[in-house]
VOMILUM-80002 format. One record per residue: y, x, z of N, C-alpha, C in turn; residue in three letters. Coordinates in steps of 0.05 Angstrom, whole numbers. Layout:
N
- Y_X_Z_Y_X_Z_Y_X_Z_ala
...
// end
This chain:
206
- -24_17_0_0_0_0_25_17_0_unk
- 19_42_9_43_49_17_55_72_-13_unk
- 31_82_-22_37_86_-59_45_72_-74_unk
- 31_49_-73_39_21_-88_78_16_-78_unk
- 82_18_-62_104_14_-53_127_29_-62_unk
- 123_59_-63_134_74_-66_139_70_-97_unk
- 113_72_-106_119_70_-143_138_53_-150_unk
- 135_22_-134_153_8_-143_178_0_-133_unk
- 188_25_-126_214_32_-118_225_43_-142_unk
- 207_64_-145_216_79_-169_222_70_-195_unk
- 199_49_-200_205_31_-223_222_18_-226_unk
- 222_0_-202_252_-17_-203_277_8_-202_unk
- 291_34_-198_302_49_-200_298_51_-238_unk
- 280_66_-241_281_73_-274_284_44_-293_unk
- 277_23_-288_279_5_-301_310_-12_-310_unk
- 319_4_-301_353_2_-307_365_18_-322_unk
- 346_32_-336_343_59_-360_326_59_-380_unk
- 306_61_-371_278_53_-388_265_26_-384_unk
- 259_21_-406_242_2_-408_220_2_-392_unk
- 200_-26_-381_178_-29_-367_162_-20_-385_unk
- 149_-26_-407_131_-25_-429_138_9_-427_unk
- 159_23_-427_144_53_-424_146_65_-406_unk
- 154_55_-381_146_64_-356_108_53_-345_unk
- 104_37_-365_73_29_-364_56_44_-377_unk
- 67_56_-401_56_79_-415_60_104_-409_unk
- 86_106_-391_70_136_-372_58_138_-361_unk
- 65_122_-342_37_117_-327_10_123_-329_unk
- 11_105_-352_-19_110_-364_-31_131_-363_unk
- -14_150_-386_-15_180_-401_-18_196_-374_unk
- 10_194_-354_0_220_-338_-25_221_-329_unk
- -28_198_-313_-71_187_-298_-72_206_-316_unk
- -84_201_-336_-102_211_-352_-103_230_-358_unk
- -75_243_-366_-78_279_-367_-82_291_-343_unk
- -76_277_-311_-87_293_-288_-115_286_-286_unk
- -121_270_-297_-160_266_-288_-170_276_-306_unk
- -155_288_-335_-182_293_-350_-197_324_-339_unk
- -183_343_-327_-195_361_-325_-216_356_-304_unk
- -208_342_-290_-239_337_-254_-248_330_-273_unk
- -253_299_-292_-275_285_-304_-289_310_-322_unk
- -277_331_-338_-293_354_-348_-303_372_-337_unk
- -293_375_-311_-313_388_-280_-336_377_-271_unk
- -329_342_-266_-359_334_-261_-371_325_-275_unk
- -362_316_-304_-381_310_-324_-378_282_-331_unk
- -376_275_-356_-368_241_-368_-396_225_-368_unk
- -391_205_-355_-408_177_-355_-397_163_-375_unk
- -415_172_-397_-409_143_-426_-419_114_-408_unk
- -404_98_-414_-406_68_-404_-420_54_-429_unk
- -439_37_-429_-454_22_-443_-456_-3_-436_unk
- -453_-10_-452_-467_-48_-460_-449_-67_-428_unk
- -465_-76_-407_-435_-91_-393_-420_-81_-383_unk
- -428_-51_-369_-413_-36_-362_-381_-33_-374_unk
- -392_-20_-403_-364_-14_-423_-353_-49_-424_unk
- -362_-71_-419_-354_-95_-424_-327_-104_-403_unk
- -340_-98_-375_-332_-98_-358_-304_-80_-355_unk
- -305_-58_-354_-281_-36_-361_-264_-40_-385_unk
- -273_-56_-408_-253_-70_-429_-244_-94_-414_unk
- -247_-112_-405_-237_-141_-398_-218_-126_-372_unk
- -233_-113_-353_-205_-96_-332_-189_-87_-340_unk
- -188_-69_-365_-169_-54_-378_-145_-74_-390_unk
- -156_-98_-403_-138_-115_-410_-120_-138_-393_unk
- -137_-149_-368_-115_-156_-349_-111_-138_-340_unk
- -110_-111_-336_-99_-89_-316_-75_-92_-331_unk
- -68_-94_-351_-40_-76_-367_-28_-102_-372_unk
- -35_-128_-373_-19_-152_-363_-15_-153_-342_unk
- -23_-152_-328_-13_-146_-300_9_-125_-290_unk
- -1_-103_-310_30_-79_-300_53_-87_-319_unk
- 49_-99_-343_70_-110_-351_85_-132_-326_unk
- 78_-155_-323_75_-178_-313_97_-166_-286_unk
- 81_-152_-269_103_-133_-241_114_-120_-248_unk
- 120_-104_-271_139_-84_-284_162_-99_-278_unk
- 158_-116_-298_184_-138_-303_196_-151_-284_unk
- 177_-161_-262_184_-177_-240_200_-156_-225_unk
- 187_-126_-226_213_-111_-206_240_-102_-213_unk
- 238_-113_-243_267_-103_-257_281_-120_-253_unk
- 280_-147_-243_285_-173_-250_294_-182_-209_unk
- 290_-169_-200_278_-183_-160_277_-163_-147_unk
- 295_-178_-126_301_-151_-104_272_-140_-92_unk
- 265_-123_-92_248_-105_-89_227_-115_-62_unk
- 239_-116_-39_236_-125_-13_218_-156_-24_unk
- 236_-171_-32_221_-199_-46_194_-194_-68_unk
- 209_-173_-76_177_-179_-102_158_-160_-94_unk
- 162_-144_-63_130_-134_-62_119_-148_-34_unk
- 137_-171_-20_131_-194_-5_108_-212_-23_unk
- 118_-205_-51_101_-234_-66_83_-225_-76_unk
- 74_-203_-81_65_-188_-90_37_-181_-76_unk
- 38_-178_-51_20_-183_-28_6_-208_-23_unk
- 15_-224_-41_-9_-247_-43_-28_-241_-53_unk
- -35_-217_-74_-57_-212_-80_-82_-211_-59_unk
- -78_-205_-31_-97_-216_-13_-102_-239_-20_unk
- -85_-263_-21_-93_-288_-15_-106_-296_-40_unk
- -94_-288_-75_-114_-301_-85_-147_-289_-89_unk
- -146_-266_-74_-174_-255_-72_-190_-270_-67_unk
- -185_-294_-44_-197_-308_-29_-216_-329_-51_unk
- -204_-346_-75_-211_-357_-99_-240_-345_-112_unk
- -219_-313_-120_-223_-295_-143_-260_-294_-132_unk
- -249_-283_-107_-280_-268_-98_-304_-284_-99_unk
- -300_-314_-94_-309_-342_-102_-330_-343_-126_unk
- -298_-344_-137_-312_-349_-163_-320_-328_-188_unk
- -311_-299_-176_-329_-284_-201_-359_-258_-179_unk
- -345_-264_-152_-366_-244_-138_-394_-261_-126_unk
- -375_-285_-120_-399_-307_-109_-403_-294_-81_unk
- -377_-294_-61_-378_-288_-42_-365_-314_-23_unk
- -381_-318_-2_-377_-339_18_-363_-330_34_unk
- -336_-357_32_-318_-366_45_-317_-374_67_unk
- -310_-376_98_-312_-387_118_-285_-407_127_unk
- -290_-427_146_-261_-445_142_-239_-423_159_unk
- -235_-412_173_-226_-390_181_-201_-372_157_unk
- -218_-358_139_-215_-351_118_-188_-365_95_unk
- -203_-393_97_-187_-409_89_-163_-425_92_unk
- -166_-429_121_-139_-434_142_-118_-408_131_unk
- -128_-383_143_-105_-357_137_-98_-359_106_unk
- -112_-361_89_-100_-364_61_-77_-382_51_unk
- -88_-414_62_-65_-428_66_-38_-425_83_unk
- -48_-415_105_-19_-404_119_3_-383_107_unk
- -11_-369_87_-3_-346_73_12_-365_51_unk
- 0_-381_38_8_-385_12_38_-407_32_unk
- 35_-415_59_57_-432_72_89_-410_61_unk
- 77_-387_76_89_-352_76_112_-356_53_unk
- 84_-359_30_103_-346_3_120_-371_0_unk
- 114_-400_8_130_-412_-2_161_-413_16_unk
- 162_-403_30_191_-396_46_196_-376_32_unk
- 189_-358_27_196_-331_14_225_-343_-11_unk
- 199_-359_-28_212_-372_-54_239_-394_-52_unk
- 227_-404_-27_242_-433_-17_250_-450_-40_unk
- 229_-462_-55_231_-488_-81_248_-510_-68_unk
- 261_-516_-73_286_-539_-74_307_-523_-64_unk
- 307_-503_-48_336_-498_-32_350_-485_-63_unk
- 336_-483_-75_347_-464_-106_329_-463_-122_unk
- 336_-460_-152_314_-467_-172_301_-436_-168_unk
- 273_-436_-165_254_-423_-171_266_-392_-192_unk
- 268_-375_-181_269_-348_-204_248_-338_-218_unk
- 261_-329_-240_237_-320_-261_220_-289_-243_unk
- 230_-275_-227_224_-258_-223_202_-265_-209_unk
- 207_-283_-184_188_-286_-171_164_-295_-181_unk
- 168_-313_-196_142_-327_-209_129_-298_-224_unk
- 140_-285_-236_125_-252_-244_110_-245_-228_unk
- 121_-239_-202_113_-229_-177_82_-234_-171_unk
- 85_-262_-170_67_-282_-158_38_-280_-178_unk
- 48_-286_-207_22_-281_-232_15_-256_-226_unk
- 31_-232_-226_24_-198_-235_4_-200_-206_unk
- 8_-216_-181_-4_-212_-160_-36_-229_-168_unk
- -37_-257_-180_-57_-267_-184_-79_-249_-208_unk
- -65_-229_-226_-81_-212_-247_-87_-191_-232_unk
- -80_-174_-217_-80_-156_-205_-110_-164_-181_unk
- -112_-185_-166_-140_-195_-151_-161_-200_-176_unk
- -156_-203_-198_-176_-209_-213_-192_-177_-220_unk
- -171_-160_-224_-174_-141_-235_-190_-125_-208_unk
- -173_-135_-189_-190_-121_-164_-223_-122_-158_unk
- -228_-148_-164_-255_-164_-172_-273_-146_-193_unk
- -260_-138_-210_-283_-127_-230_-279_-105_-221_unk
- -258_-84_-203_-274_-56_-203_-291_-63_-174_unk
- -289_-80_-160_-318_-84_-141_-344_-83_-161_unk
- -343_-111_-183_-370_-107_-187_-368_-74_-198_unk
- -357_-60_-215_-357_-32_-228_-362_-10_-213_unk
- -359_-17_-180_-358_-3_-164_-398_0_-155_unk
- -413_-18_-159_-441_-14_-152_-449_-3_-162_unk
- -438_3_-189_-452_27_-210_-436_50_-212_unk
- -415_50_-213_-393_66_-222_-380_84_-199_unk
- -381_108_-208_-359_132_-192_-332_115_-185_unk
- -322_126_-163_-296_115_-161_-277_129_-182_unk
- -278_155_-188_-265_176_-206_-272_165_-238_unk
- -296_151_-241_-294_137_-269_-281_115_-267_unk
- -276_93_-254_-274_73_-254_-242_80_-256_unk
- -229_106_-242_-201_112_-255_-198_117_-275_unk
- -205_137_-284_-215_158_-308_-213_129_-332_unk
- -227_112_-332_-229_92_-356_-208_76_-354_unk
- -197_70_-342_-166_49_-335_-155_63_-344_unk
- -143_80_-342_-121_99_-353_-126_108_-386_unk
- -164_109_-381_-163_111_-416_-152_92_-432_unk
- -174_70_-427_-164_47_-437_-143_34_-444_unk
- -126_35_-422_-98_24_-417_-75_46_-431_unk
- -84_69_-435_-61_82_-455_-47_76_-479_unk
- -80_78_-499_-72_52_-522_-54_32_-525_unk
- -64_23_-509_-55_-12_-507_-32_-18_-496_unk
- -23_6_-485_5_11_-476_18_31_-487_unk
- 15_26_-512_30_57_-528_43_31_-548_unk
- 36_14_-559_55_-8_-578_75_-17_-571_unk
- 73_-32_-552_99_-41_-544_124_-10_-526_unk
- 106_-1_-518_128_25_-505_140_33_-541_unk
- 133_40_-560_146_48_-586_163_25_-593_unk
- 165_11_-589_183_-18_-601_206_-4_-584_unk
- 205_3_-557_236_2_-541_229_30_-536_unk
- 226_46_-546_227_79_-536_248_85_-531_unk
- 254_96_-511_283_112_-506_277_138_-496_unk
- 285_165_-498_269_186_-491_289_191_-460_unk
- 272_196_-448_276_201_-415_286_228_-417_unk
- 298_229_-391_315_265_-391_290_275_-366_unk
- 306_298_-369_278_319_-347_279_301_-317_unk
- 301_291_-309_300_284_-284_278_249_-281_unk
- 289_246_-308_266_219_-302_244_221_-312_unk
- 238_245_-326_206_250_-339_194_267_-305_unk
- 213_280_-293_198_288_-266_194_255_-254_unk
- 207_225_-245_201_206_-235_168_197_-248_unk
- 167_198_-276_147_183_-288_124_201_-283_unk
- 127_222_-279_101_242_-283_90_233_-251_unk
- 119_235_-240_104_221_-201_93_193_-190_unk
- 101_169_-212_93_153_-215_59_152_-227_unk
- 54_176_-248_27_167_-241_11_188_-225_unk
- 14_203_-208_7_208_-190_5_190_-172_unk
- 31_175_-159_23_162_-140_4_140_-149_unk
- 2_130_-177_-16_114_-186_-53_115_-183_unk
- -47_143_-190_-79_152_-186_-82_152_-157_unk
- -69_163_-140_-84_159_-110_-79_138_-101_unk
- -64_111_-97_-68_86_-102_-91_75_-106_unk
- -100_83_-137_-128_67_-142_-143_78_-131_unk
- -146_108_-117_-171_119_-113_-173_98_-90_unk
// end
């Protein structure tokens, strides 16, 4: 939490410069140029058949998802959008349901609802119309539990160091299109921010 936090300080800082779409593609890139040398130390696990299925469908809400909170932190005071953002506990509670097939207790369920009581003061619907930011907040937090869900199941088979190692592959691509539509080239002081952003990214996921 406390990487996660940090990053998105930084983001919401650079995002008043750069674009989200290529602060999502550094991201990407750095992960990946700092893991490829360990993953050539300990050796690559080709992923096959659901495996590689599994790590494609993560890869793709993963990077809707970093779009999705990118935006929300460019958009929402910071303090607010990583308040809302922390519901990703609560929709775990669903998620875990319905793709891990893990049992719920009423307990469980009580705190979830109290939580979701939480966010709705956070938002406060009628005292003022609803912001676009938050509602970002709130989705990037519902993709982000889903996403959390598949590296559990990826996690019974899978290295923790692959299960990074492939997000970052994956998600480079797929975050290299839209970062070229709004490229703006960063100066040394914000290519040192982005290079630390995915650092703190990788130990985050670890």
């Amino acid at each position: 939490c406390a990487c996660f936090a940090t990053m998105s300080a930084i983001i919401r800082d650079l995002s008043s410069a750069i674009s989200t779409f290529e602060i999502a593609f550094f991201r990407n890139a750095i992960g990946l140029i700092f893991l490829l040398p360990l993953m050539w130390r300990l050796g690559f696990e080709i992923p096959r058949g659901s495996v590689l299925k599994a790590y494609g469908i993560r890869a793709g809400i993963g990077i809707c998802a970093m779009w999705v909170w990118y935006s929300a932190l460019s958009i929402t005071p910071l303090a607010e959008a990583i308040t809302l953002n922390f519901t990703v506990a609560l929709w775990m509670i669903p998620v875990a349901i319905l793709l891990l097939g893990e049992k719920v207790g009423v307990r469980r369920w009580g705190a979830t609802l109290v939580g979701f009581c939480g966010v709705l003061i956070v938002m406060q619907p009628g005292a003022e119309t609803v912001n676009l930011g938050s509602l970002l907040a709130i989705l990037a937090a519902l993709l982000f539990a889903i996403s959390m869900a598949l590296v559990r199941l990826l996690a019974r088979t899978q290295r923790p160091i692959s299960i990074v190692f492939y997000m970052n592959l994956l998600m480079t691509p797929l975050s290299l299109g839209p970062a070229i539509a709004v490229w703006t080239m960063p100066d040394l002081t914000q290519l040192g921010w982005l290079i630390f952003i995915g650092l703190l990214a990788n130990a985050a996921h670890f």
